[in-house]
C-alpha positions in Angstrom: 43.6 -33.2 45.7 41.3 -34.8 42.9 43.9 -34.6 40.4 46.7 -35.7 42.7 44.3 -39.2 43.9 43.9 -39.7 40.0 47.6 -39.5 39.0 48.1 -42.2 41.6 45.6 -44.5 40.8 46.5 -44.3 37.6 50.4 -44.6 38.3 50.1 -47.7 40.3 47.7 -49.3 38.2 50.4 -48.6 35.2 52.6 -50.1 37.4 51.0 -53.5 37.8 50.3 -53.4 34.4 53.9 -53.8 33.8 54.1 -55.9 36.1 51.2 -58.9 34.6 52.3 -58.5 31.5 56.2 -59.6 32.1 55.1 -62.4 34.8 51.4 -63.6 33.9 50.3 -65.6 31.4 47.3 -63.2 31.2 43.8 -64.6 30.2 42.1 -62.9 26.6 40.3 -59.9 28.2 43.1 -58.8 30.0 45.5 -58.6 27.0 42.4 -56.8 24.9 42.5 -54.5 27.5 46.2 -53.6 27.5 45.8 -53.2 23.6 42.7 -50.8 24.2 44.1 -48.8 26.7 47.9 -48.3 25.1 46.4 -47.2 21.6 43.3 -45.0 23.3 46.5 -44.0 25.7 48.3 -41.7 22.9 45.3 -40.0 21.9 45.2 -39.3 25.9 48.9 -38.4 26.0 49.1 -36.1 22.5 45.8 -34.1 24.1 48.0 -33.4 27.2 51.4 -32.6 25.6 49.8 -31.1 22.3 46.1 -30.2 22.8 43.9 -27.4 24.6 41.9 -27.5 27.3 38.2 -27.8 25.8 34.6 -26.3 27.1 31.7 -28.7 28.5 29.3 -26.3 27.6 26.0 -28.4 29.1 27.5 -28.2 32.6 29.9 -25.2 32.4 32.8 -27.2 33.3 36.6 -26.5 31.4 37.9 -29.9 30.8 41.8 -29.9 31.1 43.6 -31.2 28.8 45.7 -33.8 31.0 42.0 -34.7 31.8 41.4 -37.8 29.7 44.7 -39.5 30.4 43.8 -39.7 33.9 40.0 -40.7 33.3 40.7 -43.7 31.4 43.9 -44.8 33.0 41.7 -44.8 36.3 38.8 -46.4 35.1 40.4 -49.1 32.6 43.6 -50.1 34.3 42.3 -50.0 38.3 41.2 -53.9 38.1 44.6 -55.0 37.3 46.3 -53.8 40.9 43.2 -56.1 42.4 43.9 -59.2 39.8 47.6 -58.6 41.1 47.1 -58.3 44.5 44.3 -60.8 44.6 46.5 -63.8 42.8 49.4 -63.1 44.8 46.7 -63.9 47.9 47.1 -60.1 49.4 43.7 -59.8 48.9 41.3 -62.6 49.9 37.6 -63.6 50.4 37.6 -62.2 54.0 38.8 -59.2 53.2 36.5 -58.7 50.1 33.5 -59.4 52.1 34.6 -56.4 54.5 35.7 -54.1 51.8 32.0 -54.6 50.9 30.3 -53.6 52.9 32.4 -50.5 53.5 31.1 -49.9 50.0 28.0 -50.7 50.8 27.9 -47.8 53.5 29.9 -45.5 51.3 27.2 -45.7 48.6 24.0 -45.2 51.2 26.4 -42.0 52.8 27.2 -40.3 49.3 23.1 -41.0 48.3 22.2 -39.3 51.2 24.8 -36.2 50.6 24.4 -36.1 47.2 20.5 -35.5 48.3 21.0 -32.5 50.7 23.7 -30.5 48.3 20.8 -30.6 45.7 18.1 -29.3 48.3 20.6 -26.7 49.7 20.9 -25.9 46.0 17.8 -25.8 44.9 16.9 -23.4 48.4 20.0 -21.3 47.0 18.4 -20.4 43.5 15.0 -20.1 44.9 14.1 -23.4 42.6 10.4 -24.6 43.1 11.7 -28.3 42.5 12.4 -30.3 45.3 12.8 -33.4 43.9 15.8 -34.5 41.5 18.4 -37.4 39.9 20.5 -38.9 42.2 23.1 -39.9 39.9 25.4 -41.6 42.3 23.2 -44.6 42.4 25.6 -46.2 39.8 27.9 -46.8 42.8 25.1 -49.1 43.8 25.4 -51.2 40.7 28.8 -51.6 40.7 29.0 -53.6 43.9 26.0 -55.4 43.2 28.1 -58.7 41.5 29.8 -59.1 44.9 26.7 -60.9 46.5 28.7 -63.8 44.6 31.2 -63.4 48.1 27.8 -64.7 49.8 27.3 -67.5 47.7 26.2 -69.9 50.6 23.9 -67.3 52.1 21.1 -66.9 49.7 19.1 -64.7 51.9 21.1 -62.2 52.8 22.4 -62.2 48.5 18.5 -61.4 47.9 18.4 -58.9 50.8 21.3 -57.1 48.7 19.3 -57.6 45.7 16.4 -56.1 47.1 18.7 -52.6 48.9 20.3 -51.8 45.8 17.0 -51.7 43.4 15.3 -49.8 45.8 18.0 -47.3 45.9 18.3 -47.3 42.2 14.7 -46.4 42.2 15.0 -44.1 44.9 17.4 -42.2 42.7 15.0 -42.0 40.0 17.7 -43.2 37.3 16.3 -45.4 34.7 19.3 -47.3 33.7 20.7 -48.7 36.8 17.1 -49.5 37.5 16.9 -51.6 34.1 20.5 -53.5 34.8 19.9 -54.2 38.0 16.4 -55.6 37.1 18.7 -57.8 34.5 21.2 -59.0 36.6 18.7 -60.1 39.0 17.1 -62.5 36.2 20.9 -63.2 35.3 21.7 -64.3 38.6 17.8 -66.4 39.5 18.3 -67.9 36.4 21.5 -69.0 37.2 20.9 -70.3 40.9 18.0 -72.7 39.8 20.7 -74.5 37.6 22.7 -75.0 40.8 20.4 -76.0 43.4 17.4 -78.9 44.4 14.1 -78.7 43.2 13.1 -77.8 46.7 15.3 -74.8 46.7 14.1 -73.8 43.3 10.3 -73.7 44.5 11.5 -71.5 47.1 14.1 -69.2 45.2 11.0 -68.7 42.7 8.5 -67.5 45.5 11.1 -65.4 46.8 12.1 -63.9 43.6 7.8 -63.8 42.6 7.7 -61.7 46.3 10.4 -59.4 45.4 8.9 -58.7 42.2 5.3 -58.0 43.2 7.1 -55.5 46.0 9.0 -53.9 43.3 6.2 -53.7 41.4 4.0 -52.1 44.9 6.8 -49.8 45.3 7.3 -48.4 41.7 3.1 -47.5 42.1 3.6 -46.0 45.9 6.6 -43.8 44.1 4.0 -42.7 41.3 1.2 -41.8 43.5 3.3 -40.0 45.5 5.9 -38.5 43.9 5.3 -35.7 41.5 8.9 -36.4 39.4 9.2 -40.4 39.7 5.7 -39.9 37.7 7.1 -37.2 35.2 10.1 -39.7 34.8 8.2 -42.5 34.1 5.7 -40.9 31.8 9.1 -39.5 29.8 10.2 -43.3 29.5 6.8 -44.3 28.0 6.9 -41.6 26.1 10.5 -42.6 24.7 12.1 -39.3 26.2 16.0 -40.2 25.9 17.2 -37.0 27.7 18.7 -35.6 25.0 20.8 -38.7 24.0 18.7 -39.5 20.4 20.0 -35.5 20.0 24.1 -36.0 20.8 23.5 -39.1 18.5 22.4 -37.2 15.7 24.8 -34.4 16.3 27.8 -36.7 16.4 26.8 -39.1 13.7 26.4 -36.2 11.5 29.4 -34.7 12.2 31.2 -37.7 11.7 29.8 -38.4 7.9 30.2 -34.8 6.7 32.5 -32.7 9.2 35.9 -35.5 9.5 38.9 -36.0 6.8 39.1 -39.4 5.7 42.1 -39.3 7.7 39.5 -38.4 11.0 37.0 -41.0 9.5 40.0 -43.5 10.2 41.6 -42.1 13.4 39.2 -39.9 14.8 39.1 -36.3 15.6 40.8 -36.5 19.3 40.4 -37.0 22.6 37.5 -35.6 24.4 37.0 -33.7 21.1 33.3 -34.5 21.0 32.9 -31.7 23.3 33.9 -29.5 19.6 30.6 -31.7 17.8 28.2 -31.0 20.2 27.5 -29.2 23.4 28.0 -32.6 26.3 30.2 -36.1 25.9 28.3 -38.7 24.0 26.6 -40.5 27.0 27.3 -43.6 24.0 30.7 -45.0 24.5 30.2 -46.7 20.9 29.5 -43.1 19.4 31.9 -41.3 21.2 34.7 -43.5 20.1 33.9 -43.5 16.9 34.0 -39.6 16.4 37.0 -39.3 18.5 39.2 -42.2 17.6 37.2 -42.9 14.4 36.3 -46.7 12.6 40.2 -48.0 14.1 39.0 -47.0 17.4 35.5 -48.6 16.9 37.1 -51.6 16.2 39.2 -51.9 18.9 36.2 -51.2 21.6 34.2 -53.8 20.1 37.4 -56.7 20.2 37.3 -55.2 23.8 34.4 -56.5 24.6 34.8 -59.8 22.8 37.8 -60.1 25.0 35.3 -59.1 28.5 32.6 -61.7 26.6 35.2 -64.3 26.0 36.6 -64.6 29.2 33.7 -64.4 31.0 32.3 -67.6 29.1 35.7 -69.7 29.9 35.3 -69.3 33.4 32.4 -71.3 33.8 34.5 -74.0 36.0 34.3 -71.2 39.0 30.6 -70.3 38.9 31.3 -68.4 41.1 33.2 -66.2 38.9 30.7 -66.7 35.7 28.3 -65.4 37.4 29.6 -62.2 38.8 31.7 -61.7 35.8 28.2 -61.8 34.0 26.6 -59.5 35.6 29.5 -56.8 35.4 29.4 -57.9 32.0 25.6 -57.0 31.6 26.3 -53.9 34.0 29.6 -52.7 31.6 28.1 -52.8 28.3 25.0 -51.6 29.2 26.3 -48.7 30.7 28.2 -48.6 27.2 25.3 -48.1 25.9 23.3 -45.0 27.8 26.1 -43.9 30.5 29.7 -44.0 30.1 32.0 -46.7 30.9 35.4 -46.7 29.6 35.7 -42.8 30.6 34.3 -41.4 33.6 34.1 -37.5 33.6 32.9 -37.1 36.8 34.0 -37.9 40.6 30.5 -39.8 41.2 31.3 -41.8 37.9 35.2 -42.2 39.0 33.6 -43.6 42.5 31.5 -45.7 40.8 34.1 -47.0 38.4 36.8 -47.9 41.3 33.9 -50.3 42.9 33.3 -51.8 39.8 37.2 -52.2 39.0 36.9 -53.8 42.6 34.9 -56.7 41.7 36.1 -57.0 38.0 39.6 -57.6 39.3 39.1 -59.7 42.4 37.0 -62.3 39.9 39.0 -62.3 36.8 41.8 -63.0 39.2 39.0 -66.1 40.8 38.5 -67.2 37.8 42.1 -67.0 36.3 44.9 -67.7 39.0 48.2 -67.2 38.2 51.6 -68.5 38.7 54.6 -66.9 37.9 55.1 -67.0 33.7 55.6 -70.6 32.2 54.3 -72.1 35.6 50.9 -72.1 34.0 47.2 -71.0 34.6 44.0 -71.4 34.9 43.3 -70.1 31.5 45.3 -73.6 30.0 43.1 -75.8 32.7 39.8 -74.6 32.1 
């Protein structure tokens, strides 16, 4: 059933791909992402035909080999049926806002789940720990740019705000916790530009309040929580969970274990699992071992693309600002997670609601016509 859900996302979002390209006059990140996708699409496709299935030794997991096709079809190409769907109107504010909230509730369910499989584990090994990662709190950041759907309701945005870090911190994952912290200064920063001085004094004492109640709560979770204290003592520490270790086993690999041929083109898909014993959890240094300095390049004019299309649709601010903050959420999870290739349901989940609000807001912020009628992208 996983398998057959993924071959259909990733067949209909290849479909509407077709289908922008021969009638939109697409804005810069989408035809990036169409370049990205096609080249990083026959290392997929050569693994699938050509390749073996390969051995995620850190969680005991055979990847197929048809596996990383799928992955980065679903997760790259899923905005585009939204940005379709969305300009030609099938999709609209109304129906966002409920599809929100749905997510909403899906996250706060599959938090909730994901916590009893782990204790039902744990009881079933006879484990002494009863505390643990909820790694499903990503799903949680994802959504968290469509507060921009509630742009004339400022209470219930901070309200939003204020659920998703506490469940990002409930889940006792670092990174969501530091990107949702940033898009929360990314979006207050934002809102005083647009509102009166008296709604600024009040935006600031709300945002203050939040703050010091983060701030209370982080404390409350120290003093009582065994692991939330063992978690932050590893981050002041400078504890990376092994990350600083796949770095160093991947960069090394790449200087003194590739072909120059490799150096270029990189040693294959999903071929970091030969260099060391997990994926990179580093997008950047994943890419660059498996589609080598070309793909490198291409990642990076990616996210030029993502940067320079976010910045032209400043005359929605509606759209800038969302578009920021998946922005901020995208790259950092670059960074420390995995973005462009998600190797796990939880991740897949959390990639579809971000595809979500990346495509309904490019489409915002970029309208389209049928080609040669014109866009947006010409106006703004």
């Amino acid at each position: 059933m996983y398998t057959a859900l993924l071959c259909v996302f990733s067949v209909t979002s290849v479909v509407c791909s077709l289908y922008a390209i021969l009638n939109y006059k697409l804005p810069v990140f989408v035809k990036f992402l169409f370049v990205f996708v096609f080249i990083l699409a026959i290392y997929g496709g050569y693994a699938a035909i050509l390749g073996d299935d390969l051995y995620w030794q850190s969680s005991a997991v055979v990847v197929k080999k048809y596996d990383y096709i799928l992955w980065l079809l679903t997760s790259l190409l899923s905005p585009v049926p939204i940005y379709v769907f969305t300009c030609k109107g099938m999709i609209q504010e109304k129906e966002m806002k409920l599809f929100f909230f749905v997510m909403l509730i899906s996250c706060i369910y599959a938090f909730y789940v994901f916590s009893q499989e782990k204790m039902l584990e744990v009881a079933m090994l006879d484990l002494e720990e009863d505390e643990f990662t909820v790694t499903c709190v990503y799903s949680f950041l994802s959504i968290l740019p469509c507060i921009m759907l509630f742009r004339n309701k400022l209470s219930l945005q901070f309200i939003i705000i204020c659920v998703v870090l506490t469940f990002c911190i409930l889940g006792v994952k670092r990174g969501p916790v530091l990107l949702c912290i940033l898009c929360t200064l990314f979006f207050v920063w934002n809102t005083l530009g647009q509102v009166s001085a008296k709604k600024k004094i009040i935006i600031l004492f709300v945002f203050l309040g939040i703050a010091y109640g983060v701030y209370e709560f982080i404390l409350y979770q120290i003093e009582t929580s065994r692991y939330f204290a063992l978690r932050v003592e590893q981050t002041l520490d400078g504890d990376t969970s092994d990350r600083d270790v796949y770095g160093m086993n991947i960069l090394d690999y790449f200087a003194h274990s590739t072909s120059t041929m490799e150096f270029l083109i990189g040693i294959g898909a999903n071929r970091t699992l030969v260099a060391n014993n997990s994926f990179a959890h580093n997008d950047w240094l994943g890419i660059l071992l498996e589609q080598g300095i070309v793909g490198f390049l291409l990642y990076l004019l990616y996210w030029c693309g993502f940067i320079t299309s976010w910045l032209k649709s400043k005359c929605t601010n509606e759209s800038f600002m969302a578009l920021g903050m998946l922005l901020i959420i995208g790259l950092g999870k670059s960074l420390f997670s995995m973005y462009y290739l998600p190797v796990t349901a939880e991740m897949i989940i959390s990639s579809g609601f971000f595809a979500v609000g990346l495509g309904y807001f490019l489409a915002k912020a970029y309208p389209q016509e049928i080609r040669d009628a014109g866009s947006l992208d010409e106006n703004c």
